[in-house]
C-alpha angles and dihedrals in degrees: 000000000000115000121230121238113208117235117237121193102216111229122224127205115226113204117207098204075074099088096154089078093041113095121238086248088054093052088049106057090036085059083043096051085041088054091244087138094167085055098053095036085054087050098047082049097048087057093039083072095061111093097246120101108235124174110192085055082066091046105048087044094051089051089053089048093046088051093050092046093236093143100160089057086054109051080046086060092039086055101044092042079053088054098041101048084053093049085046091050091046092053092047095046090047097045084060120097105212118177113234085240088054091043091055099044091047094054100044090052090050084055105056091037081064089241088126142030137236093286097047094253110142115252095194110073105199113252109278091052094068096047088046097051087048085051094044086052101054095038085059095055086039085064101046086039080068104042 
């Protein structure tokens, strides 16, 4: 009869004082947690300047900003995350090969769902756009709140 072994998962410690295997990501949101919001805004920043779209990165910068009251710094980020996210859309849409037959298939089924309207323009916005306009919006009152 064959005897069982037990399977034991083996536990590794992490130190934090170890910051060179931590991701930049990682070392933002622990300054953030510490309240070193210079700290964490410099690092987002930091990943704001690599080529991938990444939403969170907008969010999380646009909260520091909001806590130190720099509300014109972040409208500008609000408005550049809404043009990046349409450039990012633009680029996946076009990369894509569709048939015409596809194309045409695809649109008239958005139609009558109700996800477009008459002239083929989406009526749903993906989930970071709504929140940004709110935040742009109140940001904007915030400003002339102070003036």
């Amino acid at each position: 009869m064959p005897v069982k072994q037990k399977n034991e998962a083996k536990i590794v410690e992490f130190h934090h004082e170890d910051h060179e295997k931590e991701t930049v990501l990682q070392q933002a949101l622990a300054a953030e947690k510490n309240n070193d919001l210079k700290m964490a805004e410099a690092l987002y920043k930091k990943q704001l300047q690599q080529k991938a779209f990444n939403a969170a990165l907008y969010t999380r910068l646009m909260i520091i900003y909001r806590k130190q009251k720099k509300y014109k710094e972040e409208l500008d980020l609000i408005n550049k995350g809404l043009q990046h996210f349409k450039n990012n859309e633009t680029k996946k849409l076009s990369s894509k090969k569709i048939s015409p037959s596809i194309k045409k298939l695809s649109n008239n089924l958005n139609r009558k769902l109700g996800l477009t309207d008459k002239k083929g323009n989406s009526v749903y916005e993906p989930e970071p756009i709504p929140t940004w306009k709110k935040r742009k919006t109140t940001v904007e009152k915030k400003i002339k709140a102070s003036k």
